[in-house]
N, C-alpha and C positions, 0 to 999 in steps of 0.2 A: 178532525172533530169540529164540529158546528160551535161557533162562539156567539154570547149573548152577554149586550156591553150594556149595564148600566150608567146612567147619563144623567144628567140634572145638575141646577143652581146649587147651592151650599146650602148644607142643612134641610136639606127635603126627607132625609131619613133612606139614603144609595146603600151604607152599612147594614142599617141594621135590616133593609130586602134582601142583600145576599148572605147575611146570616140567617136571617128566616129560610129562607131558599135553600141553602147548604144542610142547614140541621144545625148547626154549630155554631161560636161564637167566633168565627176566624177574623173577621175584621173589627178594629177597635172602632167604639162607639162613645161618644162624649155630647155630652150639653153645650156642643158649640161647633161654630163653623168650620169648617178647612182643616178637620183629623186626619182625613182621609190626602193623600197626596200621590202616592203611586198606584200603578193599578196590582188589584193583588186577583187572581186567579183560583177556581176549584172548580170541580168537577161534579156536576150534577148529574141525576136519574130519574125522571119522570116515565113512570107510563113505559119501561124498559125501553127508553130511549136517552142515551147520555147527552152530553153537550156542556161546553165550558162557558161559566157565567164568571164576568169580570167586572170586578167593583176601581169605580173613578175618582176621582175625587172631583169638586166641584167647579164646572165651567162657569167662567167669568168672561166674558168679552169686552177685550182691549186691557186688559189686567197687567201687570207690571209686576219685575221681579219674579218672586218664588212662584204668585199666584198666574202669572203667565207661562214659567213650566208647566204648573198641574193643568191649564188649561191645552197645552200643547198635547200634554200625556193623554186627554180625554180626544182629542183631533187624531192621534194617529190610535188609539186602539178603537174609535172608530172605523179608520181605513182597515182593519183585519175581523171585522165583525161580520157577523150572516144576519143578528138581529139587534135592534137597540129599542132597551127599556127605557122612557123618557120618563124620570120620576119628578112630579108636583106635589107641592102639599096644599092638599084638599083643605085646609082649614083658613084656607087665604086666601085672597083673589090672585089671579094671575100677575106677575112680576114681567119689568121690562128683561130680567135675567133668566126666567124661564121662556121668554119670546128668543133671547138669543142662545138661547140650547137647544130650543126646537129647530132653527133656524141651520144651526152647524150641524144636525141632523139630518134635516131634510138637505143639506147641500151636499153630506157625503151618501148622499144616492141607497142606504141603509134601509132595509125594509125596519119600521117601529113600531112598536105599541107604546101608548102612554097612558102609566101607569099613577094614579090619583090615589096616594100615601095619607097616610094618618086620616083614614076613617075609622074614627075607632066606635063611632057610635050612629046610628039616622042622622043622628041633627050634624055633622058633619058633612055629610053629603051632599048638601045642599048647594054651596060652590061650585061643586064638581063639573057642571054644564059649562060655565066660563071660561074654559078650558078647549072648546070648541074652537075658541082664534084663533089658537096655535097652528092650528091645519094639522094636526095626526090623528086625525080621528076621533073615533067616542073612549073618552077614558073609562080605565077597568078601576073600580075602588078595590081600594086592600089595604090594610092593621099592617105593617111590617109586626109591630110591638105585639100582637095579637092575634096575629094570624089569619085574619079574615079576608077572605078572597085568595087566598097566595094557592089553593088548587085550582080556580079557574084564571088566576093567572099563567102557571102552568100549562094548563091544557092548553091554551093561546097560541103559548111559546112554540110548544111541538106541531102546532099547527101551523104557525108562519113558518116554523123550522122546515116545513115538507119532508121529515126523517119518519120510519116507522120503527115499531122496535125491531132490539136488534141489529138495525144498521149503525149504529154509531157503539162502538163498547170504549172504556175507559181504559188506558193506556195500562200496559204492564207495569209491575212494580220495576222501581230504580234505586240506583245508590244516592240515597238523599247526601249532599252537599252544603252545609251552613256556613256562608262569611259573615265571620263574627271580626269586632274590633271595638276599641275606640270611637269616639264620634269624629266622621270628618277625615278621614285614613285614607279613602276614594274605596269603602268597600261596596258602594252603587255603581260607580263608573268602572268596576271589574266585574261585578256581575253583567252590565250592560255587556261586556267585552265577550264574555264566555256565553251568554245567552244568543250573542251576535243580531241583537235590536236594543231599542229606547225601551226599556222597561221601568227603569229607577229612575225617579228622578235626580239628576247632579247640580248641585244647587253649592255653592261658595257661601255654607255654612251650616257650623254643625247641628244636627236633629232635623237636618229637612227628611229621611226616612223614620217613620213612625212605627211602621209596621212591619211583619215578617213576610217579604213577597217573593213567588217561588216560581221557576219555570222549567220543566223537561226538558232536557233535550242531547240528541242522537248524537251521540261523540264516539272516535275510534274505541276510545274504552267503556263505551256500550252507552245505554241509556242513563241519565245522569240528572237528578233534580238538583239543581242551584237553588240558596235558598239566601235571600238576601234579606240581614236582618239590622234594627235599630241599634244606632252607636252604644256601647254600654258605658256607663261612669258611676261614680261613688254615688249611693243614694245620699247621701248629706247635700250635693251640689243636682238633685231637682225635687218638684215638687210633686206629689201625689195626683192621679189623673192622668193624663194619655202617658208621661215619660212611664208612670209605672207599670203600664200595661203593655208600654210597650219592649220592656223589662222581662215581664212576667213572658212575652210572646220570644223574645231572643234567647232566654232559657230556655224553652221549651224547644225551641230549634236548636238548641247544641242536644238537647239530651235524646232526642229522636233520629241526632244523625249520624250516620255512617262512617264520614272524614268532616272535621272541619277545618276552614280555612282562617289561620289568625293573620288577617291585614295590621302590619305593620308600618307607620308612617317612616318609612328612613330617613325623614328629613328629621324630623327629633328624638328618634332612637326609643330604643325598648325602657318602658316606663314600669312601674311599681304596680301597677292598672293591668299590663300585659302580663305580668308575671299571674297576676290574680286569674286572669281569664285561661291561663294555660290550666292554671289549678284546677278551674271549673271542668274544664274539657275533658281532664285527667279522671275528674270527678265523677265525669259521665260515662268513660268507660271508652270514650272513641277518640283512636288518632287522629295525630292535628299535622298540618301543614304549613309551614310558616312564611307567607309571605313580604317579603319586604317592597312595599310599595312607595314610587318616586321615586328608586332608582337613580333616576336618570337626571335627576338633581343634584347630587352629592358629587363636590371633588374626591379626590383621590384622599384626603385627609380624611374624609366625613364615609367613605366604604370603607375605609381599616374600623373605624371609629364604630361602626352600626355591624359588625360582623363579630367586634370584640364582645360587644354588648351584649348578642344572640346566645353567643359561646357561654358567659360568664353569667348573665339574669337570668334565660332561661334553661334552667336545669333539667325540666322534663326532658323537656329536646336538645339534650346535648350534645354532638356529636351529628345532628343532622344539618344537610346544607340549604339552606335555606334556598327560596325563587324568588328571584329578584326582579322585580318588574316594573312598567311603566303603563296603569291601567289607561290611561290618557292618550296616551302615543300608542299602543297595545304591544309597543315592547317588552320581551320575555314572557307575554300571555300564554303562548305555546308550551309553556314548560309545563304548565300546571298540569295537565290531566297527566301524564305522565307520574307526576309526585302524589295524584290521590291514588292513581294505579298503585302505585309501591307502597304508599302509606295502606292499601288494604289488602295488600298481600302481607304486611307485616302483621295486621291487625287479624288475618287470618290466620297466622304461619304456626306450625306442629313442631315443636322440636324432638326427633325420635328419644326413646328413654335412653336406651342405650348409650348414643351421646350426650346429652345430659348432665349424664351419671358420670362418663368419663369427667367431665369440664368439672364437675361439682368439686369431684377428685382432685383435682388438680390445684384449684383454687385453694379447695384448705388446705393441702400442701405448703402452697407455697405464703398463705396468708389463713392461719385456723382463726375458728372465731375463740375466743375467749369464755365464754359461755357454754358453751356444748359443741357435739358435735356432729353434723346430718351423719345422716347412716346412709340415706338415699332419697332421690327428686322423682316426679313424674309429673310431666304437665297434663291436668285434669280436663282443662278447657282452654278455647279458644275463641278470638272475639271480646275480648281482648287476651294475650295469649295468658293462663293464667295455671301457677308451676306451687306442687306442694312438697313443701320439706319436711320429711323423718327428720327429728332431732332428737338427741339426748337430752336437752333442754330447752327451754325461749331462747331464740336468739335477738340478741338488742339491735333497737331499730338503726342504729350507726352501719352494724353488721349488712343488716338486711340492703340496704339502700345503696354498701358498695359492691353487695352481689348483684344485686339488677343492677348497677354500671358496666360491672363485668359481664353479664349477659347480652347487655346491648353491645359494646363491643365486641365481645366474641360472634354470635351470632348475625348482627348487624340490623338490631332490630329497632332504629332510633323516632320512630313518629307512631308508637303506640303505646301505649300502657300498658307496665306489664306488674301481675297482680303478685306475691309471692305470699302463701299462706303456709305457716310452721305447725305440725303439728307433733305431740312430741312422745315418744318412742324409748324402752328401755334400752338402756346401753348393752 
């Protein structure tokens, strides 16, 4: 599919174009410079012609530190682009920083449009010719905020694109993927891993990922969207503004996805933080996969030590084995698709009634609850697999919690949630 990269200096308004563009508010948008840091991706339809628009964060030339990843991140999605949006803010004259965007533009040989942002009114416009130095031409005026111009920007697009409809359609549905963590876990430089390019930026400190950024792609256990999202932490330690949004965007990718992946730092073990984040996951209804990240850190003292931890804090997943890995080195990376495979076979799996019913048997036998007694199970639904109990009575939640133990072991069902609803039945 045909990609279209937005480009520009800091704060020109690159977010809030490709949420004007998408319909939606996918990328965070703030009263200040440098929000924006990875590139995040979606998929557009103009004129029934699809094509991927990719938002940047802002190029700086000769920048330093964090602001010379982002500007690295903006040079190679570049190199995989068909067209690039070169966005100005019309309310300003020309900057030595929008000369060196144009400049990395026109070097990576990329057909452009440049696009003249925040007209939000005539008397804005007026600017707009000075923009002529740049050498890309006559800029298009367009409101990201407002909308104005964003369909004859369009029509442009499909027309540098040389697609007609129809030739481009939007990829099939996939099993959405969310690595969730901690800040600072390396859950960017796994997704980099899995994705197999420079997507995220990996940055040596925590919150350089803002946002939740996603990419397809074709793995032996089928098509597969990765969805790499901002480190989570207690809301008491940030403050309102991009962290909460970016908050608000990392829950919304656990509760949309299919398997999620918990990045585990092994070098400091499973924290009170992690315990919470399984909660959530449990919460949303999808199994988790527990990665233990750095590996290849830890002596022999510090792998007994982070295996005891998995076993004993997180209880969801008790009983399953964790993948052990080194997103850095990209050892043990191969393990993963194989454990979302299992983790959604179990997230799918039917247990017949029949047996069931034996095992239900069995268990009170040999451990009755106190409270009542089932009569009989049937699992109603699956997704996450979910089992209703005939009882004589309530049974208390002590009860409940060491029958789906006993269900995960018996059946082997450890990286999904499994729901147990009582409903209650004359003796």
């Amino acid at each position: 599919m045909k990609r279209v990269v937005i480009v520009g200096r800091p704060n020109v308004g690159k977010s809030s174009l490709f949420n004007r563009i998408v319909g939606r508010r996918d990328a965070v948008v703030e009263e200040r410079p440098k929000v924006t840091r990875d590139a995040k991706e979606s998929i557009v339809q103009w004129r029934g012609v699809s094509f991927v628009l990719v938002d940047t964060g802002g190029y700086l030339h000769g920048a330093r530190g964090l602001d010379a990843a982002v500007s690295a991140m903006v040079e190679t999605s570049l190199k995989r682009a068909d067209l690039a949006l070169v966005v100005v803010d019309a309310r300003v004259a020309p900057t030595d920083e929008d000369a060196e965007a144009a400049r990395v533009v026109t070097r990576s040989s990329v057909a452009s449009v440049l696009v003249a942002n925040k007209v939000d009114a005539e008397v804005h416009g007026l600017e707009v010719w000075e923009y002529l130095r740049l050498g890309l031409g006559t800029p298009l005026s367009v409101s990201a905020v407002h909308g104005r111009g964003i369909g004859e920007l369009l029509d442009r697009v499909v027309e540098e694109l040389g697609v007609h409809e129809d030739d481009e359609r939007p990829s099939e549905a996939a099993i959405s993927v969310a690595i969730v963590g901690r800040p600072n876990v390396g859950k960017s430089s796994l997704f980099n891993r899995l994705v197999g390019e420079e997507r995220a930026i990996v940055y040596d400190q925590p919150g350089t990922t803002v946002d939740s950024i996603d990419t397809v792609v074709e793995t032996s256990e089928g098509r597969i969207r990765f969805v790499d999202t901002a480190g989570l932490r207690r809301r008491s330690r940030f403050e309102p503004g991009t962290e909460y949004f970016s908050m608000v965007r990392t829950l919304a990718a656990i509760d949309r996805a299919d398997v999620s992946l918990l990045v585990v730092d092994a070098t400091e073990g499973v924290t009170a933080w992690d315990q919470r984040l399984v909660e959530r996951i449990d919460a949303a209804g999808s199994p988790v996969v527990v990665v233990l990240n750095k590996w290849d850190l830890l002596d022999e003292e510090g792998k007994r030590r982070i295996e005891h931890d998995v076993s004993e804090r997180l209880a969801f997943v008790a009983g399953l084995e964790p993948v052990r890995t080194s997103a850095r080195s990209g050892r043990g990376v191969h393990r993963i698709l194989p454990a979302i495979a299992a983790a959604r076979a179990d997230y799918e799996r039917r247990i017949p009634t029949a047996v069931l019913n034996r095992f239900v048997a069995r268990v009170q036998a040999e451990n009755p609850a106190r409270e009542g007694r089932i009569l009989y199970a049937v699992q109603g639904a699956a997704r996450p697999p979910t089992i209703t109990l005939f009882a004589t009575r309530t049974l208390a939640p002590a009860y409940l919690r060491f029958l789906e133990r006993r269900i995960r072991e018996e059946f082997a069902m450890h990286q999904t949630p499994i729901k147990l609803r009582v409903r209650r039945r004359g003796a």
